[in-house]
N, CA, C and O atoms as CSV, one atom per row, in Angstrom:
chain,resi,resn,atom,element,x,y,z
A,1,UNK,N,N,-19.091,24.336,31.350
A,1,UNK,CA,C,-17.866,23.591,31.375
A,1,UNK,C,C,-16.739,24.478,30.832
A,1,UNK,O,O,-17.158,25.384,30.111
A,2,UNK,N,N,-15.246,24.431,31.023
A,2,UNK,CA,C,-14.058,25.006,30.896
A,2,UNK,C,C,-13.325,24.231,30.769
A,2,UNK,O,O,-13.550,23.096,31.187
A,3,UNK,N,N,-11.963,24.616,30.028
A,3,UNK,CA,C,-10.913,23.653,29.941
A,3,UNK,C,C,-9.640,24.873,30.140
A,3,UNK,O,O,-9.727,26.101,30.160
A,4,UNK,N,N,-8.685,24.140,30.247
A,4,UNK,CA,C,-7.217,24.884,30.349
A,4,UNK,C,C,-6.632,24.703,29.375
A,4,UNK,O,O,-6.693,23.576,28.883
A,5,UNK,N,N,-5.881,25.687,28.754
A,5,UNK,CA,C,-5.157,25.756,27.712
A,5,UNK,C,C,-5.062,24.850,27.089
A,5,UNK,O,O,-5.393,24.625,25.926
A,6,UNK,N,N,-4.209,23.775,28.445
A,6,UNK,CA,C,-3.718,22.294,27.464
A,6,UNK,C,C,-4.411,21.065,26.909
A,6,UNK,O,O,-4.214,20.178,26.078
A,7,UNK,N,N,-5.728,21.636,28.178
A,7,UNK,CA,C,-7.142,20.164,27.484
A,7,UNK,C,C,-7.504,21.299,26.412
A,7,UNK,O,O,-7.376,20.493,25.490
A,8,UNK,N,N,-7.872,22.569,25.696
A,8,UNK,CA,C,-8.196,22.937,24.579
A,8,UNK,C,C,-7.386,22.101,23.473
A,8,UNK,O,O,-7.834,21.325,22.629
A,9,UNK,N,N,-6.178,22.454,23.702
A,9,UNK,CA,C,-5.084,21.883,22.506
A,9,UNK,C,C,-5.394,20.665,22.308
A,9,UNK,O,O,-5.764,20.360,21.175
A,10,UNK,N,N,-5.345,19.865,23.120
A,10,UNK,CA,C,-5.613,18.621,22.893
A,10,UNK,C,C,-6.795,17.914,22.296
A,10,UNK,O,O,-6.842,16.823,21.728
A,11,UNK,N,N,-8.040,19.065,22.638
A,11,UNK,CA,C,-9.385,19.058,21.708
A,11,UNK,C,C,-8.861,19.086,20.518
A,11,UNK,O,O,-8.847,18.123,19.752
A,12,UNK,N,N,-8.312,20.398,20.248
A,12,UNK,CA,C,-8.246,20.462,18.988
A,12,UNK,C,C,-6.745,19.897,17.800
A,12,UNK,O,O,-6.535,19.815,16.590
A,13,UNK,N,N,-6.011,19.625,19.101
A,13,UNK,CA,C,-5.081,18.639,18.429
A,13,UNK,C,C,-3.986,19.537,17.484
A,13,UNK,O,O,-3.485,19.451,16.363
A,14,UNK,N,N,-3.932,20.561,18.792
A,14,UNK,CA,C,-2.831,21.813,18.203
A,14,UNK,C,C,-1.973,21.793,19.265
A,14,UNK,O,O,-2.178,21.011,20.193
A,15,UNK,N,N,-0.958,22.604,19.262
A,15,UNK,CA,C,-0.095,22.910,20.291
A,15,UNK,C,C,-0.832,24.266,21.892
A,15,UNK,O,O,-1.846,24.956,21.999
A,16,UNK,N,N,0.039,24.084,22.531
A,16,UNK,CA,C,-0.767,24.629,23.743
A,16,UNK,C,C,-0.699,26.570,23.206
A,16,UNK,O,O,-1.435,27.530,23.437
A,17,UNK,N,N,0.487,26.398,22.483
A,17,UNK,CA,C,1.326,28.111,22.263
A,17,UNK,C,C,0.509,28.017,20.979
A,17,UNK,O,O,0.134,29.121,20.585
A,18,UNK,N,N,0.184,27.115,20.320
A,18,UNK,CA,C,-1.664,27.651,19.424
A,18,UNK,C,C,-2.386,28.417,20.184
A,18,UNK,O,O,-2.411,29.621,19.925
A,19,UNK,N,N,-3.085,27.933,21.215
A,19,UNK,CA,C,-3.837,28.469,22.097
A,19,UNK,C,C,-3.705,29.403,22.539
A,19,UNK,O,O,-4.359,30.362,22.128
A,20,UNK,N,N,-2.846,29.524,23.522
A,20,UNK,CA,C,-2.348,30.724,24.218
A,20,UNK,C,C,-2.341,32.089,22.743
A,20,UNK,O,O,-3.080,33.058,22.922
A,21,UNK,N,N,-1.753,32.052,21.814
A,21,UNK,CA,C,-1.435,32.437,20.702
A,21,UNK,C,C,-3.113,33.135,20.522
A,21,UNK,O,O,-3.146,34.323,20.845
A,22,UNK,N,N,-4.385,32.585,20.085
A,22,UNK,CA,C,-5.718,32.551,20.269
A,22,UNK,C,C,-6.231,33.683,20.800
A,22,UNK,O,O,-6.580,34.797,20.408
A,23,UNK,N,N,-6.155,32.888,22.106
A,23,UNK,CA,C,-6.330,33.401,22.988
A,23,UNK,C,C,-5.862,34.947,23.493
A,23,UNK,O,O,-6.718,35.476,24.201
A,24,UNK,N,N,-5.044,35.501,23.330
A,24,UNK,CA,C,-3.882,37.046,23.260
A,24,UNK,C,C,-4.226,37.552,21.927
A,24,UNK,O,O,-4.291,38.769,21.756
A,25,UNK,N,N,-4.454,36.723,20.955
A,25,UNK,CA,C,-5.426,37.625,19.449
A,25,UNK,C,C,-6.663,37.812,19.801
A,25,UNK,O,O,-7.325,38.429,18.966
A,26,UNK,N,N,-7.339,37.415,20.981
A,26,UNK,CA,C,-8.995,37.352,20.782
A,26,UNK,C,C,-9.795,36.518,20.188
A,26,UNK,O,O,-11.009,36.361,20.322
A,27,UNK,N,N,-8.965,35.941,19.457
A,27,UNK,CA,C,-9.747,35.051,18.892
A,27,UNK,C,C,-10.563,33.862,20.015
A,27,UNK,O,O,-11.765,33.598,20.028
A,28,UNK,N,N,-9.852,33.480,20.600
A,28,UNK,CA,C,-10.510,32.319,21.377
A,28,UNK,C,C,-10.858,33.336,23.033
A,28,UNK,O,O,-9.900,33.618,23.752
A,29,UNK,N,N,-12.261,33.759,23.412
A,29,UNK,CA,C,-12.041,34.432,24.685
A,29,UNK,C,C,-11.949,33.680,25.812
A,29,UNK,O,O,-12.449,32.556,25.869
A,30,UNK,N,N,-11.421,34.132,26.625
A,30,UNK,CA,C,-10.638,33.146,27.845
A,30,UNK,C,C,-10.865,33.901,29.264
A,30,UNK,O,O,-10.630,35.107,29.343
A,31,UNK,N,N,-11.295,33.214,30.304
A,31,UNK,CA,C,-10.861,33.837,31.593
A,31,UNK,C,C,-9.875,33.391,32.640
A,31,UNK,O,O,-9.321,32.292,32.612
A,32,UNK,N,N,-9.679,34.352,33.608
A,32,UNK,CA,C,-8.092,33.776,34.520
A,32,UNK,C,C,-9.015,33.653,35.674
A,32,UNK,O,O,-9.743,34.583,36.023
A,33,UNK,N,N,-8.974,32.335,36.349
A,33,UNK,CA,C,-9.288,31.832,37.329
A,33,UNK,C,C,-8.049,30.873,38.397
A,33,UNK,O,O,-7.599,29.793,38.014
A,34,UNK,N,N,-7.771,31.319,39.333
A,34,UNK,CA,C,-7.373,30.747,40.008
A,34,UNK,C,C,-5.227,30.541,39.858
A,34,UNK,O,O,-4.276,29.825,40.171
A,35,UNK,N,N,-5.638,31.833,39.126
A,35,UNK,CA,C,-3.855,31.814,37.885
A,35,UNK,C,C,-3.700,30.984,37.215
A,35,UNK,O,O,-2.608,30.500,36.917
A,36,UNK,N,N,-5.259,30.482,36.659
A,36,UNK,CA,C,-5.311,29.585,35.302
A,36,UNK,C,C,-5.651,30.234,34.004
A,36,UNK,O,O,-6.074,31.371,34.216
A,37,UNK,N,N,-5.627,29.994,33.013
A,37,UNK,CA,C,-6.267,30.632,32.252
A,37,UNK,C,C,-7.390,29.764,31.462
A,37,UNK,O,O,-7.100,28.850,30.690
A,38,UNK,N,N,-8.042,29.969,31.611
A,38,UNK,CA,C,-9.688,28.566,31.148
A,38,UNK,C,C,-10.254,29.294,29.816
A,38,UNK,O,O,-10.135,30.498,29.590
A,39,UNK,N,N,-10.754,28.555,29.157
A,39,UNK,CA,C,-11.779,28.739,28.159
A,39,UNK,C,C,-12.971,28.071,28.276
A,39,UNK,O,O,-12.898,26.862,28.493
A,40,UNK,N,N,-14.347,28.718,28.157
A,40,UNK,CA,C,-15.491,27.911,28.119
A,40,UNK,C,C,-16.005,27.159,26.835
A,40,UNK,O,O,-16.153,27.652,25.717
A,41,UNK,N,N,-16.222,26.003,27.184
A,41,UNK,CA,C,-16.521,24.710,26.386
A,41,UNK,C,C,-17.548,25.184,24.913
A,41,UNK,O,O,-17.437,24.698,23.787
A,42,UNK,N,N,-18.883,26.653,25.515
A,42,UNK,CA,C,-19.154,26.447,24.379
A,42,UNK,C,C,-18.271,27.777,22.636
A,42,UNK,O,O,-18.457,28.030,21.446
A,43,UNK,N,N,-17.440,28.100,23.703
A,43,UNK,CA,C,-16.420,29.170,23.336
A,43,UNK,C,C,-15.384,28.192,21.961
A,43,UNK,O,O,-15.133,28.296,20.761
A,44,UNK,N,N,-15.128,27.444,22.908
A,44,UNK,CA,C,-13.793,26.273,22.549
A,44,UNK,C,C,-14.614,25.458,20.783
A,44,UNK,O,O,-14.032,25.171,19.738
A,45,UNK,N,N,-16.285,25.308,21.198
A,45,UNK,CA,C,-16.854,24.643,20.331
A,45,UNK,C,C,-16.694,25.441,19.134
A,45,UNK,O,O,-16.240,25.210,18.013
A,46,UNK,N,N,-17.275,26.589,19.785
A,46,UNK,CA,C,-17.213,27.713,18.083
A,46,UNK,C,C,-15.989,27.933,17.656
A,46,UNK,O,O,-16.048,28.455,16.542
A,47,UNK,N,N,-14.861,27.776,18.031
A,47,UNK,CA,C,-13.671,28.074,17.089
A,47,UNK,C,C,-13.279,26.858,16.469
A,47,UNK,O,O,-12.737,26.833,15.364
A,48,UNK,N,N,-13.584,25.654,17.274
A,48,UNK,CA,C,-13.536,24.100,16.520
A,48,UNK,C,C,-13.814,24.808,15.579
A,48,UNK,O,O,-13.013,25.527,14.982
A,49,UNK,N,N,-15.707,24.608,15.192
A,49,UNK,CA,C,-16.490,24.647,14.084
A,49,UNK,C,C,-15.670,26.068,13.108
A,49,UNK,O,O,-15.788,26.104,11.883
A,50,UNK,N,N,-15.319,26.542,13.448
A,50,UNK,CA,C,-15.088,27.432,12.579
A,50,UNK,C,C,-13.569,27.179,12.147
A,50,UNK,O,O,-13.351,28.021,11.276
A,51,UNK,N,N,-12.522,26.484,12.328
A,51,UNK,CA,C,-11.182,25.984,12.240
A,51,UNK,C,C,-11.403,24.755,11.041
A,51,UNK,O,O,-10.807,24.452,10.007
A,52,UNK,N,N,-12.363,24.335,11.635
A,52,UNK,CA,C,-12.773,22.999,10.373
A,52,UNK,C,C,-13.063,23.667,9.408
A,52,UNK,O,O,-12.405,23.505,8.381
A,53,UNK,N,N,-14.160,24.645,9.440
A,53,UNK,CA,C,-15.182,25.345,8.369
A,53,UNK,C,C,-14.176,25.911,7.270
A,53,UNK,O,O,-14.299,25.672,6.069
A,54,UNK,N,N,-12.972,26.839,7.935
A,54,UNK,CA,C,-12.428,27.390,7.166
A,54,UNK,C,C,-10.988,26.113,6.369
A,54,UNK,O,O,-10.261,26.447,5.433
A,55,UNK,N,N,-10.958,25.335,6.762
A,55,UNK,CA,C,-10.017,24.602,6.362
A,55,UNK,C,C,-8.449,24.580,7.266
A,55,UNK,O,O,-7.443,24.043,6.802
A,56,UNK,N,N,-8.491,25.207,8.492
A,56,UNK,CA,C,-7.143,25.422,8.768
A,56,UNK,C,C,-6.900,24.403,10.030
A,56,UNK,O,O,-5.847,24.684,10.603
A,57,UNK,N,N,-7.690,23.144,10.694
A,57,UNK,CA,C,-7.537,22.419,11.135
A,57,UNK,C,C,-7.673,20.808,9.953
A,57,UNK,O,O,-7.482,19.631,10.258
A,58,UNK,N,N,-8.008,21.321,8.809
A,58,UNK,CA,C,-7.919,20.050,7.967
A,58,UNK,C,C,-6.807,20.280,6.823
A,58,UNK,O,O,-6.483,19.360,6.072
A,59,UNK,N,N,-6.431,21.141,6.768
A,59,UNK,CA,C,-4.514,21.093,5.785
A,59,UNK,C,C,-3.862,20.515,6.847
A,59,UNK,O,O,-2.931,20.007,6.222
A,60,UNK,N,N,-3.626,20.158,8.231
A,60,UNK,CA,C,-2.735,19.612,8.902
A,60,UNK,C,C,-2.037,18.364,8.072
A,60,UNK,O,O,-2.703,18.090,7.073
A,61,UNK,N,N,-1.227,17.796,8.185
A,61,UNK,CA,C,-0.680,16.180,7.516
A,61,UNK,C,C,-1.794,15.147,8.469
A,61,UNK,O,O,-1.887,14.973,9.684
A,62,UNK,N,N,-2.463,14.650,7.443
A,62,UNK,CA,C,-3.327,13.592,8.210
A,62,UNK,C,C,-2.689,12.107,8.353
A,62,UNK,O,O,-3.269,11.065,8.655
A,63,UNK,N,N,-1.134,12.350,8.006
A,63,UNK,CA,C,-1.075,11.069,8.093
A,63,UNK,C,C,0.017,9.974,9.393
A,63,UNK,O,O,0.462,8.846,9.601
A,64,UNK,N,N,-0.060,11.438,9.955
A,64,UNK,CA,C,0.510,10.733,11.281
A,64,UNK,C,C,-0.610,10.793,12.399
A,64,UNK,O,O,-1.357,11.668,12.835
A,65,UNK,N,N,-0.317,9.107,12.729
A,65,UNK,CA,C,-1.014,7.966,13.010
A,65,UNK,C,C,-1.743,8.372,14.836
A,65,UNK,O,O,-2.807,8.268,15.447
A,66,UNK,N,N,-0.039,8.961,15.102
A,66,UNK,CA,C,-0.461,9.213,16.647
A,66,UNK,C,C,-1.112,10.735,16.945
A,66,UNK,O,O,-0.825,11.578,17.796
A,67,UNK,N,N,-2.033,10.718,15.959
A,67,UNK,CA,C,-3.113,11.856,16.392
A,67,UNK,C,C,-4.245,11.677,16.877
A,67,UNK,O,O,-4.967,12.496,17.446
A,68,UNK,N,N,-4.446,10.440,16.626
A,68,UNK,CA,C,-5.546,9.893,16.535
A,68,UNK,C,C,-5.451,8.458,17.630
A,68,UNK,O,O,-4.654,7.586,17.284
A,69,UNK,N,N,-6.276,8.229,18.956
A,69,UNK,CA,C,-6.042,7.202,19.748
A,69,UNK,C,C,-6.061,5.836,19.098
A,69,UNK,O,O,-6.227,5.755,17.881
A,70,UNK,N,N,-5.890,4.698,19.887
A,70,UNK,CA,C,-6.093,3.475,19.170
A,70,UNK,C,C,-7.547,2.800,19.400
A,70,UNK,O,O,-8.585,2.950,20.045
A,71,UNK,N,N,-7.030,2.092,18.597
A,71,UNK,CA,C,-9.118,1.301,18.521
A,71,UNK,C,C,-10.216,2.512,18.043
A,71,UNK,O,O,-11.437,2.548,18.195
A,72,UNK,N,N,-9.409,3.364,17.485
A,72,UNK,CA,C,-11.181,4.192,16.694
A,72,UNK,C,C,-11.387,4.898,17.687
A,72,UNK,O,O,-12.617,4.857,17.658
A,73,UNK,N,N,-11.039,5.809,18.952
A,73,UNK,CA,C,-11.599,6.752,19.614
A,73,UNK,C,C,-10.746,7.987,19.374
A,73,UNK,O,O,-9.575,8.162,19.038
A,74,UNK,N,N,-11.283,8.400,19.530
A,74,UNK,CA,C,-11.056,10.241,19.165
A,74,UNK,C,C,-12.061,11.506,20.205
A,74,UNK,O,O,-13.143,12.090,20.270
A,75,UNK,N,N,-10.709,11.335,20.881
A,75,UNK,CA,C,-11.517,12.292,22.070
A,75,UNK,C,C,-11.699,14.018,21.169
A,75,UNK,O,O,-10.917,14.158,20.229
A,76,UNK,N,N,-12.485,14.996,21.399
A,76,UNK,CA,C,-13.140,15.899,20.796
A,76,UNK,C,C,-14.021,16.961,21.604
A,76,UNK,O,O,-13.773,17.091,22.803
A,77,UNK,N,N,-14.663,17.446,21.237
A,77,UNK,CA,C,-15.918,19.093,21.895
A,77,UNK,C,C,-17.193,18.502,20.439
A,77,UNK,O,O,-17.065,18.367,19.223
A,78,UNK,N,N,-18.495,18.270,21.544
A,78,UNK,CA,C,-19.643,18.558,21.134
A,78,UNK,C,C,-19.982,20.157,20.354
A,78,UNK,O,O,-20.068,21.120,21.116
A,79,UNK,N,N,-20.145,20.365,19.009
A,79,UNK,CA,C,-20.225,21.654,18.396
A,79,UNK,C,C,-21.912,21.907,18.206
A,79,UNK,O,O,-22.435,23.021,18.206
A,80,UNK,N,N,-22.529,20.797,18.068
A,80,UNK,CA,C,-24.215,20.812,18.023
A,80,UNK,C,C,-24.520,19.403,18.316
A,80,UNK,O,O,-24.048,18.267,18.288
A,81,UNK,N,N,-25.984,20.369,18.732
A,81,UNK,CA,C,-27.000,18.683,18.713
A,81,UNK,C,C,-28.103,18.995,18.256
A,81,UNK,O,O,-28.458,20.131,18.572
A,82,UNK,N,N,-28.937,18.309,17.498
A,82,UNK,CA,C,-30.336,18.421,17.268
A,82,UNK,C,C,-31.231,17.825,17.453
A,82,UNK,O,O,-31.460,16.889,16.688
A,83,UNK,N,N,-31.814,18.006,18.166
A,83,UNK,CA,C,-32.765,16.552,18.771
A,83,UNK,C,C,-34.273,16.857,18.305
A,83,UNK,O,O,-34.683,17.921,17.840
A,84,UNK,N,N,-35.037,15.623,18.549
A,84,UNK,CA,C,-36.511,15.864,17.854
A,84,UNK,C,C,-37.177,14.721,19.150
A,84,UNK,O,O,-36.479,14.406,20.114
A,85,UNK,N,N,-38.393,14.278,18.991
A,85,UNK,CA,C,-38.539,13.891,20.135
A,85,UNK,C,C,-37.701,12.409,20.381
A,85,UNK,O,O,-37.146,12.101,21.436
A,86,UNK,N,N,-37.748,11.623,19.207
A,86,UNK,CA,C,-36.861,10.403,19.200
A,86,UNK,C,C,-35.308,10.193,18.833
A,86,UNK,O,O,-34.451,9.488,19.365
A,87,UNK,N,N,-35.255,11.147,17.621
A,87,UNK,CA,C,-33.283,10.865,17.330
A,87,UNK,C,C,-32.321,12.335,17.629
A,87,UNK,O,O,-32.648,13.471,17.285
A,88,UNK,N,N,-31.551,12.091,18.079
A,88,UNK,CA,C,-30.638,13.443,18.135
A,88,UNK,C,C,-29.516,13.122,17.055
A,88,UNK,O,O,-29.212,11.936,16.929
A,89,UNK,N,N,-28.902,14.026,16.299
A,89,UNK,CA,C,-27.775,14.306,15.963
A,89,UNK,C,C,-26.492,14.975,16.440
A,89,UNK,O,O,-26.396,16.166,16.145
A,90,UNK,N,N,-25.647,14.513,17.016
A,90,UNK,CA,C,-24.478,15.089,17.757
A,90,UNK,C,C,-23.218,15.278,16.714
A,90,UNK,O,O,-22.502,14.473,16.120
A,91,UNK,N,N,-23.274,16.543,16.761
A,91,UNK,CA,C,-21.721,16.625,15.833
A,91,UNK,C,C,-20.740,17.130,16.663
A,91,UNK,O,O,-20.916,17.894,17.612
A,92,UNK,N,N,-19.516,16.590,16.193
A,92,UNK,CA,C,-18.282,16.942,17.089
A,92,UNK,C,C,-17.340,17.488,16.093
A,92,UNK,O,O,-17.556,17.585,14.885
A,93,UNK,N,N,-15.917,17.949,16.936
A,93,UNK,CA,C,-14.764,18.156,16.109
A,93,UNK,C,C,-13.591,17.660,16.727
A,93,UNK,O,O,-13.136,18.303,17.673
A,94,UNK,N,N,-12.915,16.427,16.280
A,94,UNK,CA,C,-12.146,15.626,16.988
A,94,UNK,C,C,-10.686,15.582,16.218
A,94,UNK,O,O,-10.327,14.609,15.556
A,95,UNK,N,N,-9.761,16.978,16.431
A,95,UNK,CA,C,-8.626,17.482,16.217
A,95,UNK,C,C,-9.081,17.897,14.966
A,95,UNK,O,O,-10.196,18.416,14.923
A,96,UNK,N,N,-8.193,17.723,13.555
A,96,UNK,CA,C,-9.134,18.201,12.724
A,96,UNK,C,C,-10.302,17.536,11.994
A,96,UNK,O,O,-10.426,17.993,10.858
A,97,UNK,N,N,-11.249,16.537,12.326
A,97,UNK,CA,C,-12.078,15.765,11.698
A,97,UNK,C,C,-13.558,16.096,12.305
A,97,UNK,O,O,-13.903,15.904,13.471
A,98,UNK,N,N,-13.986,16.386,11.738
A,98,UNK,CA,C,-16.182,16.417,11.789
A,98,UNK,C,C,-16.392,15.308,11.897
A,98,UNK,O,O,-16.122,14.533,10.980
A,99,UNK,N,N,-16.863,14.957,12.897
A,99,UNK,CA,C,-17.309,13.631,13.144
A,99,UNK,C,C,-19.409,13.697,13.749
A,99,UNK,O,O,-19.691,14.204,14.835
A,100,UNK,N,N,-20.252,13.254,13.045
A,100,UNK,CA,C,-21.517,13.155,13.304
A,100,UNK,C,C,-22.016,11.493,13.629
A,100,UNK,O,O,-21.507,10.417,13.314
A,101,UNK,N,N,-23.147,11.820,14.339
A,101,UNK,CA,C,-23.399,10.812,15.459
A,101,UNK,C,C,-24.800,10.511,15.455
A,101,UNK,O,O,-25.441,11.466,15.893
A,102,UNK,N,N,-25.474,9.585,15.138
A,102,UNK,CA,C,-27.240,9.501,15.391
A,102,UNK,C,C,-27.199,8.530,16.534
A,102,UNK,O,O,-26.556,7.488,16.656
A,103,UNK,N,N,-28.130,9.188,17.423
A,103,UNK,CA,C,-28.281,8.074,18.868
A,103,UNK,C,C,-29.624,8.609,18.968
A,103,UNK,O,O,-30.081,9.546,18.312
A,104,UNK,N,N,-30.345,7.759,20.063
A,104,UNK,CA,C,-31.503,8.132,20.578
A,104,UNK,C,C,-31.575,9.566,21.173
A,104,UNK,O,O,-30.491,9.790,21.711
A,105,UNK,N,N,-32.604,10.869,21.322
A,105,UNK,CA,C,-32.404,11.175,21.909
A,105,UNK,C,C,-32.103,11.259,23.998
A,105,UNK,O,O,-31.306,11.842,24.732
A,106,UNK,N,N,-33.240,10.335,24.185
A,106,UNK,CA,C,-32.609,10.069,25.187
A,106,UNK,C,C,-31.168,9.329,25.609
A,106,UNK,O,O,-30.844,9.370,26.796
A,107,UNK,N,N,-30.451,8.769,24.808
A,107,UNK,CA,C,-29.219,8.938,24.941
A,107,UNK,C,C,-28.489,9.978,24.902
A,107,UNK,O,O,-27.561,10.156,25.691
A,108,UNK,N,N,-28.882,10.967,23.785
A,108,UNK,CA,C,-28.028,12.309,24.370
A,108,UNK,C,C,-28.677,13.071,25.531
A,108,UNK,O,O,-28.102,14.105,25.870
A,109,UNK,N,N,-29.625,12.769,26.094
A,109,UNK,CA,C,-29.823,13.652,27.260
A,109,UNK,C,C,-29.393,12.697,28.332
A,109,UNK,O,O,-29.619,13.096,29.474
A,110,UNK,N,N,-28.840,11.558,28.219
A,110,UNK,CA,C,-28.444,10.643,29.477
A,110,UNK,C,C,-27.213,11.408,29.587
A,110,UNK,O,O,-27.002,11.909,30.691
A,111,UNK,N,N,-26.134,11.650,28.430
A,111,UNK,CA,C,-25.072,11.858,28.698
A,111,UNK,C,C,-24.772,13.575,28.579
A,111,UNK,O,O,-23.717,14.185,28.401
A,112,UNK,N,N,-26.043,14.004,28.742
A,112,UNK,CA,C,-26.053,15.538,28.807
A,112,UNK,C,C,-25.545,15.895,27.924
A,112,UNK,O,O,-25.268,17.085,28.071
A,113,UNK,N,N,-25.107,15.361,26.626
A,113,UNK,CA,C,-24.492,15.958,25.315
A,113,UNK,C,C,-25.219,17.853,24.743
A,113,UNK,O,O,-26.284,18.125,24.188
A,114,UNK,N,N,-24.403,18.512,25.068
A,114,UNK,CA,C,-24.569,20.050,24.839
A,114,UNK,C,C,-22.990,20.523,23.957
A,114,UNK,O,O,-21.836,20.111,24.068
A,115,UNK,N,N,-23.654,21.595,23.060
A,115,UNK,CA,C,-22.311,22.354,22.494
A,115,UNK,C,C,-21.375,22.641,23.584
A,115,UNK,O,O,-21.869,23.341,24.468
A,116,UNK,N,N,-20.315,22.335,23.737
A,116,UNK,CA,C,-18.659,22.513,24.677
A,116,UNK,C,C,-18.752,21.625,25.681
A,116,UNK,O,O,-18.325,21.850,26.813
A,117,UNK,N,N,-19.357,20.485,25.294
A,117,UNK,CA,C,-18.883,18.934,26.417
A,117,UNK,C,C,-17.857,18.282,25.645
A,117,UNK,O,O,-17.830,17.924,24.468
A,118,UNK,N,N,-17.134,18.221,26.455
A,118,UNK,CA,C,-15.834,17.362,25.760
A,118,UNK,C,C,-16.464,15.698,25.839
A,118,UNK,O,O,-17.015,15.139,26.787
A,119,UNK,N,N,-16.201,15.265,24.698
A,119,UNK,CA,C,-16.628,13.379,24.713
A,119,UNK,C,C,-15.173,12.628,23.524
A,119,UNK,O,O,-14.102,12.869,22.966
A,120,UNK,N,N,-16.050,11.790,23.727
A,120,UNK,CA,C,-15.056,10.842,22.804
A,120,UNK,C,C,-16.087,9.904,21.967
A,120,UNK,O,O,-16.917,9.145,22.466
A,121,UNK,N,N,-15.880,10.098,20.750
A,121,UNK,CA,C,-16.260,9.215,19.581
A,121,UNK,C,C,-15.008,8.160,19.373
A,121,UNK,O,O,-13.805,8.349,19.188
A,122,UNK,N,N,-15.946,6.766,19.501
A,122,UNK,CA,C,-15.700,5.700,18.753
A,122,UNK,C,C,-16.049,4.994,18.173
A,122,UNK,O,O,-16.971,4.376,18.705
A,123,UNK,N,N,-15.753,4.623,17.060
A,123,UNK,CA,C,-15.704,4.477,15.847
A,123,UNK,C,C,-15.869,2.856,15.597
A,123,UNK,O,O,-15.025,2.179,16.183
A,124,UNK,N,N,-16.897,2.098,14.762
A,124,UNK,CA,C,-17.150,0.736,14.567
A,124,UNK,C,C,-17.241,0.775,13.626
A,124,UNK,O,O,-17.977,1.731,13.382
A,125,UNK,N,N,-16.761,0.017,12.214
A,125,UNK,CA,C,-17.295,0.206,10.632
A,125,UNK,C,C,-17.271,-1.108,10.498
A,125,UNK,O,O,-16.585,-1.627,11.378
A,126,UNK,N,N,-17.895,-2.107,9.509
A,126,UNK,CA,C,-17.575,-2.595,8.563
A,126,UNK,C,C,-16.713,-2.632,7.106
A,126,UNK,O,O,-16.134,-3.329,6.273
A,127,UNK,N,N,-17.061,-1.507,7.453
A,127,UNK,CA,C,-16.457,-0.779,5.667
A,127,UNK,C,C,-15.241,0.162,6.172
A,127,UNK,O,O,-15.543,0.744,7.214
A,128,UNK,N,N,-14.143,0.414,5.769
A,128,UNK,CA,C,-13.226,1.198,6.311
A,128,UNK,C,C,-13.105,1.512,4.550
A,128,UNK,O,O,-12.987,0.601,3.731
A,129,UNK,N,N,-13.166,3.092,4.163
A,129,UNK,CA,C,-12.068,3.316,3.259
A,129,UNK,C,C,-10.776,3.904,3.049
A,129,UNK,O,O,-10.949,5.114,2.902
A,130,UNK,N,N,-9.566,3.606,2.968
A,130,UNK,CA,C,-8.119,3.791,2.812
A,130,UNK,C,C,-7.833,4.267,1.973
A,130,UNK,O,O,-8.148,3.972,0.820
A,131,UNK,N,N,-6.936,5.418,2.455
A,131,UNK,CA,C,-6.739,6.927,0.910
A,131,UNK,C,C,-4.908,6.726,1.301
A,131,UNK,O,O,-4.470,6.229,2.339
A,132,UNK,N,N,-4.217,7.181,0.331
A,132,UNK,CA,C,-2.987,7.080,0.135
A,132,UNK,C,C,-2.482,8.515,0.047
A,132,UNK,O,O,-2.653,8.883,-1.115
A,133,UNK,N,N,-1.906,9.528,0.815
A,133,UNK,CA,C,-1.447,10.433,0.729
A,133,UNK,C,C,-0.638,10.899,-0.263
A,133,UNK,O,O,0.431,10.293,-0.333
A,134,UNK,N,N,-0.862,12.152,-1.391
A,134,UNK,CA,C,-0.632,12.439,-2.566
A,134,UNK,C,C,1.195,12.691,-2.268
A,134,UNK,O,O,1.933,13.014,-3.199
């Protein structure tokens, strides 16, 4: 799987001239197809994971609202899965937030869940906890 500049950004919930930016450092490797310029999904995953890891997709201001869709979904890139014969674990990175997932594994093989599939986590709690920005 591949995305274009602007579905990357939007994974990761940066600007497109982030990317492009990336992408011209090396950091993110990219190919030109079609006078596009694409990145592969499991390419896109490892700089997620590593943007979170280092902290520079989570100093963003978390507190504007429209980063994040309504009703609890948060579209994102599959970064791992671990499956065993019954439960998988799917972790994602949905702009700057780690988001992990227990489903059956045959649910993640229904939905072919692999590192650089773009999905969308949504979100059901009972319990919500609410933090107040310092």
């Amino acid at each position: 799987m591949t995305y274009r500049v602007a579905e990357a950004a939007e994974i990761l919930a940066v600007s497109d001239d982030t990317v492009r930016r990336w992408v011209e450092a090396g950091r993110l490797p990219s190919q030109r197809s079609e006078g596009r310029t694409t990145v592969a999904g499991t390419d896109l995953a490892e700089l997620a994971e590593q943007l979170v890891t280092s902290g520079e997709l989570a100093e963003r201001d978390r507190t504007h609202a429209n980063a994040v869709s309504a009703r609890n979904r948060m579209s994102g890139i599959v970064t791992r899965v671990k499956r065993d014969a019954v439960m998988a674990q799917v972790e994602m990175i949905c702009g700057p937030y780690r988001v992990v997932s227990l489903m059956s594994s045959d649910a993640a093989d229904e939905l072919s869940l692999e590192p650089g599939v773009r999905a969308i986590a949504s979100v059901k709690s009972t319990n919500v906890v609410v933090e107040v920005p310092r």
